[in-house]
Wavefront OBJ file of the C-alpha trace (Angstrom):
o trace
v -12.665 -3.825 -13.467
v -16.083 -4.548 -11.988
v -18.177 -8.033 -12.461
v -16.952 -11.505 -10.576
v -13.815 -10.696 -10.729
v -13.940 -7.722 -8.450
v -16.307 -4.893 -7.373
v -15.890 -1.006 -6.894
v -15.467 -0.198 -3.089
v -18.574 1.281 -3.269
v -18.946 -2.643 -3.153
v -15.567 -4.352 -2.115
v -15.224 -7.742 -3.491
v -14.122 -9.688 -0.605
v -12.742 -13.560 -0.364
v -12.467 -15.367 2.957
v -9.649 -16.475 4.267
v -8.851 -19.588 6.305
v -9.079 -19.938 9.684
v -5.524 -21.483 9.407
v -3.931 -17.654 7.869
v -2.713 -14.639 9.735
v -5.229 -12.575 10.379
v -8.298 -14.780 9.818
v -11.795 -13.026 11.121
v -12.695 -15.731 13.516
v -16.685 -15.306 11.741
v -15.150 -16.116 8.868
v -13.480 -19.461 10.215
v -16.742 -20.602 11.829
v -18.701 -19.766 8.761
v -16.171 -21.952 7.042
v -17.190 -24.914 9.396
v -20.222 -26.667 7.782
v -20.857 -23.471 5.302
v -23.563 -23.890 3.329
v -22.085 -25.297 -0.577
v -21.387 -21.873 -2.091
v -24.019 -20.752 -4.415
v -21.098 -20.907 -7.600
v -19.128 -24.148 -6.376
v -16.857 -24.051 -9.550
v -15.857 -20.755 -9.096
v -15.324 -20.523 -5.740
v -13.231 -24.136 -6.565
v -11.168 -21.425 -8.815
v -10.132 -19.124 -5.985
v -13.355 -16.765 -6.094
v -16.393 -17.509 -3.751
v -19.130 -14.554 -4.591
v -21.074 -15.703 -1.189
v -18.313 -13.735 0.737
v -18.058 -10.757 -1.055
v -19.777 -8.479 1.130
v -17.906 -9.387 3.890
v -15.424 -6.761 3.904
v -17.768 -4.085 3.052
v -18.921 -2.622 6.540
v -14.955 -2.753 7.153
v -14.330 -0.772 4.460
v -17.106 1.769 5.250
v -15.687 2.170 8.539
v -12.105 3.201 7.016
v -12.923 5.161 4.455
v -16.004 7.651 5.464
v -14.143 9.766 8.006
v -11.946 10.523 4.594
v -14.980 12.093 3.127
v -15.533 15.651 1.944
v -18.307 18.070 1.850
v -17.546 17.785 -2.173
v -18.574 14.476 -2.507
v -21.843 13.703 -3.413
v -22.035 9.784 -3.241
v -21.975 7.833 -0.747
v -20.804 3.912 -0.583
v -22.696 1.662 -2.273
v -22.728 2.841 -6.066
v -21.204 2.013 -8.929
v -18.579 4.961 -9.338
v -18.077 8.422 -7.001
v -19.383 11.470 -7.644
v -17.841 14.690 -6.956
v -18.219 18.319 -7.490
v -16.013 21.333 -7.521
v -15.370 23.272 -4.149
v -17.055 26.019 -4.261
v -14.020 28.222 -3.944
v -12.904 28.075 -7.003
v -14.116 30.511 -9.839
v -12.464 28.977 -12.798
v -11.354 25.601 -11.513
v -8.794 23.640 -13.746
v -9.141 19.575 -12.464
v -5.547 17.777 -12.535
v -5.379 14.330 -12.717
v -2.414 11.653 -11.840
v -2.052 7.786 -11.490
v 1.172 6.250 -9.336
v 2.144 2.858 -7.767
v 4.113 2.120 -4.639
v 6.399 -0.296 -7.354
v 8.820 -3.252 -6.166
v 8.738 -1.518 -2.787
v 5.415 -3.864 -2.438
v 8.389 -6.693 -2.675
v 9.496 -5.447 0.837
v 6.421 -4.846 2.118
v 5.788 -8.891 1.329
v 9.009 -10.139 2.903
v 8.713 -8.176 5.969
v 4.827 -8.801 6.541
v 4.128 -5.396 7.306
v 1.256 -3.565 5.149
v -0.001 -0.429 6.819
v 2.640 2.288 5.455
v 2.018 0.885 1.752
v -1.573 2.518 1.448
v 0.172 6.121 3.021
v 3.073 5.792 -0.176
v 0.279 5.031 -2.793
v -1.433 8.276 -1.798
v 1.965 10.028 -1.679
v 3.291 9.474 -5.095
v 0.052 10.810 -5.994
v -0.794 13.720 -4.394
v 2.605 15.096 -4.396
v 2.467 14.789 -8.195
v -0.608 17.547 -8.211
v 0.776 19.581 -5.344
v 3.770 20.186 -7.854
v 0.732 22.013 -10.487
v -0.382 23.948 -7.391
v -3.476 21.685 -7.594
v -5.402 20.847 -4.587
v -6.236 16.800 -4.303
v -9.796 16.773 -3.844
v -10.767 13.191 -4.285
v -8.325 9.847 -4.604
v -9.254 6.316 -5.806
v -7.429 2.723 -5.205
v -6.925 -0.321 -7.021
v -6.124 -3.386 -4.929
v -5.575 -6.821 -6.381
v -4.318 -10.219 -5.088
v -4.599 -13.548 -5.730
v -6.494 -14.539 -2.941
v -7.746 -12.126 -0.531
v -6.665 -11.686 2.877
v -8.098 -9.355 4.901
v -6.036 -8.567 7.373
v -3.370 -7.679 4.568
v -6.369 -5.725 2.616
v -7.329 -4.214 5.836
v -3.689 -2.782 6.831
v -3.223 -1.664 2.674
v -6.649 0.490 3.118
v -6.043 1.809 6.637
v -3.181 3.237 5.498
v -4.908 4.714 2.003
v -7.292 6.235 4.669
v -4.601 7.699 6.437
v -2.790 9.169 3.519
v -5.935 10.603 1.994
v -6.476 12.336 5.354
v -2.715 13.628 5.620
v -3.417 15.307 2.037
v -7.110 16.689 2.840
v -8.781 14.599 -0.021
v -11.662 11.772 0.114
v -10.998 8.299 -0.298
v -13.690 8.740 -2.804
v -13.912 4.741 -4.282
v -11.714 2.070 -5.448
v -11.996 -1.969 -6.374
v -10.542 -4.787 -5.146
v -9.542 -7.459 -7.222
v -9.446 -11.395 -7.079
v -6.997 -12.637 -9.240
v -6.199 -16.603 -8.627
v -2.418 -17.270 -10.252
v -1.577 -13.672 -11.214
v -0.454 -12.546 -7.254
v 1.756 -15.170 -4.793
v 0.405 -15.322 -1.614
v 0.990 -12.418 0.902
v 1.156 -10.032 -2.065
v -0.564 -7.185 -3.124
v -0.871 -4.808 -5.824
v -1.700 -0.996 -5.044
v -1.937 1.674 -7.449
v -3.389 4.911 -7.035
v -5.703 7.784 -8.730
v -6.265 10.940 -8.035
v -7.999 14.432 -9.056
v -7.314 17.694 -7.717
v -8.479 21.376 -8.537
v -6.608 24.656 -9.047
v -7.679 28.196 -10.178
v -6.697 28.040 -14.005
v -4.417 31.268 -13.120
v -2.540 29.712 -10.460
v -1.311 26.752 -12.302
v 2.199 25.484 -11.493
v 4.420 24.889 -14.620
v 7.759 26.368 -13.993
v 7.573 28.874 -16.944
v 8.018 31.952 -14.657
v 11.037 30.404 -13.214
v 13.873 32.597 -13.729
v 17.747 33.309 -12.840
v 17.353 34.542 -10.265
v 15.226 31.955 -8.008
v 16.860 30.102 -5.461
v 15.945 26.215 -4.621
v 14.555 25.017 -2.085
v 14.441 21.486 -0.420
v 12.082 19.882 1.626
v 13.421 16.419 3.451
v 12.288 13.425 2.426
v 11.470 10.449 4.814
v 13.903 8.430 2.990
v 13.383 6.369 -0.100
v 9.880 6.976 -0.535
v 8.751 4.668 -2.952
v 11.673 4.738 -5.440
v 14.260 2.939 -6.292
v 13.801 -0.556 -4.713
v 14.790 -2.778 -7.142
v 18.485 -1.704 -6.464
v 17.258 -1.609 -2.561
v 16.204 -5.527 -2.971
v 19.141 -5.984 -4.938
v 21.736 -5.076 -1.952
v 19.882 -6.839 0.330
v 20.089 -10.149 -1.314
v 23.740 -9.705 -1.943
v 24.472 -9.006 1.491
v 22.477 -11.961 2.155
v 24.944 -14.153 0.245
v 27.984 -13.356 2.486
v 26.422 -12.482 5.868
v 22.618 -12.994 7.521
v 20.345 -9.701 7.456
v 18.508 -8.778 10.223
v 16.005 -6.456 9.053
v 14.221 -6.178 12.854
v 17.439 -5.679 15.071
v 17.587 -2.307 16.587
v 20.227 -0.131 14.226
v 21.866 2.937 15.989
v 22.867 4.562 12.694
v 19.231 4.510 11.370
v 17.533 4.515 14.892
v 15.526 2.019 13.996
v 15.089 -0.821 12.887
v 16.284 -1.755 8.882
v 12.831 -2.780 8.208
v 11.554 0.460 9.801
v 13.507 2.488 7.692
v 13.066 1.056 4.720
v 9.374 0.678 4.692
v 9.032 4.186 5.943
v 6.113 5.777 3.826
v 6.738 8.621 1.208
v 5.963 11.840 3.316
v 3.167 14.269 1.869
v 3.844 17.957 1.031
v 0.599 18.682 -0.008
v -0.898 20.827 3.099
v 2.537 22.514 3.381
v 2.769 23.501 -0.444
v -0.660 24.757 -0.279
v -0.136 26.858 2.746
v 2.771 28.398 1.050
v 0.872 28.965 -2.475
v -1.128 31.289 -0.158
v 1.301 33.906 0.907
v 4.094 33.302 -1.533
v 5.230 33.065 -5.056
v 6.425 29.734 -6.317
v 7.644 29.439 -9.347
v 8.087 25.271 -9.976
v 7.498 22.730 -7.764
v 9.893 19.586 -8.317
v 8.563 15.670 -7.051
v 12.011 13.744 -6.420
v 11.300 10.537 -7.709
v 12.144 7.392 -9.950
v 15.346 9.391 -11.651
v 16.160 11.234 -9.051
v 17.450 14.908 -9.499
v 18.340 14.681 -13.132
v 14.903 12.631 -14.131
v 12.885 15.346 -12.667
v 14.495 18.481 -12.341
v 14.898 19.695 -15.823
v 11.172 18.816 -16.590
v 10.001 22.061 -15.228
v 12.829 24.194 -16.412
v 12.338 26.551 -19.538
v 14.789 27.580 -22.099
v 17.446 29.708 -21.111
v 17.911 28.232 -17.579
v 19.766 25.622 -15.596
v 19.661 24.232 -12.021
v 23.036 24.248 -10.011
v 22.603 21.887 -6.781
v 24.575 21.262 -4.227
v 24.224 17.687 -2.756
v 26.016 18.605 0.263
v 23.559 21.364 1.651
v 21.525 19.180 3.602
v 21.301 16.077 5.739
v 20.243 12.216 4.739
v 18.544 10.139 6.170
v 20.766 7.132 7.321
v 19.162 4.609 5.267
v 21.461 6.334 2.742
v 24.996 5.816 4.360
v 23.914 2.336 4.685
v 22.591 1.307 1.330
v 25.833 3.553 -0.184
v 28.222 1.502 2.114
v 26.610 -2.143 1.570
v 25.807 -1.537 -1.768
v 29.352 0.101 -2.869
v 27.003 2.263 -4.607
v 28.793 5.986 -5.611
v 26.998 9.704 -5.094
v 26.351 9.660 -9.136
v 24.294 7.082 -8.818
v 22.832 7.883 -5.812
v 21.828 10.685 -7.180
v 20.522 9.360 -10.421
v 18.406 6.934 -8.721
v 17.159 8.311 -5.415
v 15.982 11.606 -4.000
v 18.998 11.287 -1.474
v 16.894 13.537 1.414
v 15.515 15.575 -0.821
v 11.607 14.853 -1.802
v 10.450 18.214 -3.214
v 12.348 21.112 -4.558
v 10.739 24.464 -4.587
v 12.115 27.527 -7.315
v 11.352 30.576 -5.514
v 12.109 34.228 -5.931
v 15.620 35.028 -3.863
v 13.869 37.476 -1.761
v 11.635 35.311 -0.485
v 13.466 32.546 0.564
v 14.181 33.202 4.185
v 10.031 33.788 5.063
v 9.821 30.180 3.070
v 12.328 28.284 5.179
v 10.797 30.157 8.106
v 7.208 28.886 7.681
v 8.043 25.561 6.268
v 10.001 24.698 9.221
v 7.348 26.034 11.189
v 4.815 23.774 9.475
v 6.894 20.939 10.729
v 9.148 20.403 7.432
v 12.431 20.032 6.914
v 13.719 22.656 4.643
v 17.372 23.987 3.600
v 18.336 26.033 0.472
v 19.999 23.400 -1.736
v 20.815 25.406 -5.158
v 20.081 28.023 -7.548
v 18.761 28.810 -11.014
v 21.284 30.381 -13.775
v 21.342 31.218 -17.080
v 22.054 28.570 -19.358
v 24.275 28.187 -22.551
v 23.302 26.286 -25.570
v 25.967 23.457 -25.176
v 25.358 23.340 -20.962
v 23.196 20.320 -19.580
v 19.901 21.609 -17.531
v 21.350 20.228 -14.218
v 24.809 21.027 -12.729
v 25.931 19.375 -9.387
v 28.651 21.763 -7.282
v 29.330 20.293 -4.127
v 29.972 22.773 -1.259
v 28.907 25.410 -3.255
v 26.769 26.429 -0.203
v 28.653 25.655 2.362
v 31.569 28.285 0.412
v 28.489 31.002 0.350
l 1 2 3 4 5 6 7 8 9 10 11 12 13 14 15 16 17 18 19 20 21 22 23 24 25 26 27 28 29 30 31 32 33 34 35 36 37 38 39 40 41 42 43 44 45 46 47 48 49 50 51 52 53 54 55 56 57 58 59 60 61 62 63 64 65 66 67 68 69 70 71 72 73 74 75 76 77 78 79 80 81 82 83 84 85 86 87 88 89 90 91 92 93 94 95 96 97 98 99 100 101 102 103 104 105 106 107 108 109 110 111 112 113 114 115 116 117 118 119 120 121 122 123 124 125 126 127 128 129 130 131 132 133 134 135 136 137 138 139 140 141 142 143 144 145 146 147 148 149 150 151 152 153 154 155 156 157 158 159 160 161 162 163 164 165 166 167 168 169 170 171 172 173 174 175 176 177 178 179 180 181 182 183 184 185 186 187 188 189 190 191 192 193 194 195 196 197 198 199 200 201 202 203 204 205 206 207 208 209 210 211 212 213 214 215 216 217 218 219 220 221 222 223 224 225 226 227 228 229 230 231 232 233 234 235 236 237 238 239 240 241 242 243 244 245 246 247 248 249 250 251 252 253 254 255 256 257 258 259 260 261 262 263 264 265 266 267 268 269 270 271 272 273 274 275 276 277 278 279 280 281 282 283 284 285 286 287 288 289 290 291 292 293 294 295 296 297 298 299 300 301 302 303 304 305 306 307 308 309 310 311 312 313 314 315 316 317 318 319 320 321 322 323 324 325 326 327 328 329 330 331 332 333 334 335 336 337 338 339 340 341 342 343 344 345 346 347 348 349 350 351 352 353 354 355 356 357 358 359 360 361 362 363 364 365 366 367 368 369 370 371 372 373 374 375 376 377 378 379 380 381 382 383 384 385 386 387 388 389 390 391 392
């Protein structure tokens, strides 16, 4: 939305906060002493004071300009961001996608940490056009809370800036909302929008996959920005028996429980890229909200079925703890997480040892987890066979 309410980045709204609040820009607390009577008193009475909306704007021009590419062809200030094409591309096909970080924000809130939020926002996106074989080219953010803070807004966009730069794309414009009543105080709202570009013949949609790819994982960082609500849910019920120290040092995650479970949703979209240029990839899978049955059989045409093996690879140990506190079993771990795994690649068998090879030399994680068959009428789309690798 643009108007009093809230401005496009290309013209942050911004609201003071009190000299009193974590974080305060000491300008901003001596303004506040014998300020001049804001120029729309009500308003500002209501939780919105228009006088110090520009405050946060040479801030924000600082984060986000070092995002920028040679594509974009506005520059902050303007209403909306303008973009073209690279000029790589001879028959570009744009892909678009929208994502939240979710009740992960929750956390965020209760811990009072902010600056890996931003880096998940961009994830969820991004990974979602890496999967089409789509390059993210620009990315826009949508921040609201009830009363600004800026040191909370600040961490939430440093961290946009930093996932925008992990994924190659410009932080290209976003808005900032006011919103007196909707948000508590401390919390934000963060959702995400992207657009990215791929060659209309190299599109990504699993319908060469065939029986006789093999899967391929690539680690996750953890939970990435899934799942939560059952996340939140064990923590308060561990709460009720026992006190839970989420900044204590913890030797089976090595590090701290707040650590772990704020840790941001990794991006895949340089690797998958680098691989699209060298090898064939027949579907890309993004592990998230549903896990390995939610996503998996989305990219699988007739005829086929996935068989997985949930013991080929490691997990993070954020996942023997929340499956031990939680008394939560592998079904449902696996129907509600990405257990380790945050991208699964089909790929043709011959190719899979030069994959692992240059993923792993790109710095990811990356273990053959499964295959594709052929699939009978009456057989579900997904099949879990643990050890099946370990027996190969």
């Amino acid at each position: 939305m643009t108007g009093p309410m809230g401005l496009p980045y290309l013209c942050r709204v911004s609201i003071p906060t009190r000299s009193d609040e974590a974080g305060a820009d000491p300008s901003s607390a001596a303004e506040s002493q014998g300020a001049a009577e804001p120029s729309a008193p009500l308003y500002a009475r209501a939780g919105v004071d228009l006088d110090h909306d520009e405050a946060f704007i040479d801030e924000v021009k600082e984060i986000v300009r070092p995002t920028f590419r040679p594509e974009v062809l506005s520059s902050i200030g303007g209403f909306a961001g303008m973009f073209k094409a690279p000029d790589r591309y001879k028959e570009p096909i744009f892909v678009a996608a929208t994502d939240g970080v979710g009740t992960k924000l929750k956390l965020a809130a209760q811990i009072g940490r902010y600056d890996t939020i931003g880096i998940d926002c961009v994830a969820m996106v991004v990974n979602d056009l890496a999967v089409q074989g789509a390059e993210p080219v620009v990315f826009l953010d949508y921040i609201a809370m009830g009363k600004l803070d800026r040191n909370i807004a600040s961490q939430t966009l440093r961290g946009l800036a930093e996932g925008c730069k992990r994924a190659g794309c410009a932080l290209l414009g976003g808005e900032t909302a006011t919103m007196p009543g909707v948000y508590p105080e401390g919390e934000i709202e963060v959702v995400g929008f992207s657009v990215g570009v791929v060659e209309r013949d190299k599109v990504i949609d699993g319908s060469t996959i065939s029986d006789d790819d093999v899967l391929v994982g690539l680690a996750s960082s953890g939970f990435h920005s899934n799942g939560y609500s059952l996340v939140r849910q064990v923590l308060e019920d561990i709460g009720r028996t026992k006190p839970v120290d989420l900044f204590a040092e913890n030797p089976e995650l090595n590090s701290t429980l707040a650590s772990a479970l704020l840790a941001p949703t990794r991006i895949y979209v340089k690797p998958v890229l680098n691989l699209l240029r060298d090898f064939t990839v027949n579907g890309i899978v993004h592990v998230t909200g549903g896990g390995f049955a939610g996503n998996i059989p989305r990219i699988l045409p007739q005829g086929v079925r996935a068989r997985i093996d949930p013991d080929a690879w490691p997990r993070p140990g954020v996942y023997s703890w929340i499956e031990r506190e939680g008394g939560i079993p592998q079904s449902e771990l696996l129907r509600v997480f990405n257990c380790g795994i945050g991208l699964v690649l089909s790929v043709p068998r011959n190719q899979v040892e030069d994959i692992i090879h240059r993923l792993r030399g790109l710095g990811e994680r990356a273990y053959v987890i499964g295959e594709i068959e052929r699939r009978g009428p009456e057989e579900e789309a997904l099949l879990f066979d643990p050890g099946a690798q370990k027996s190969r």
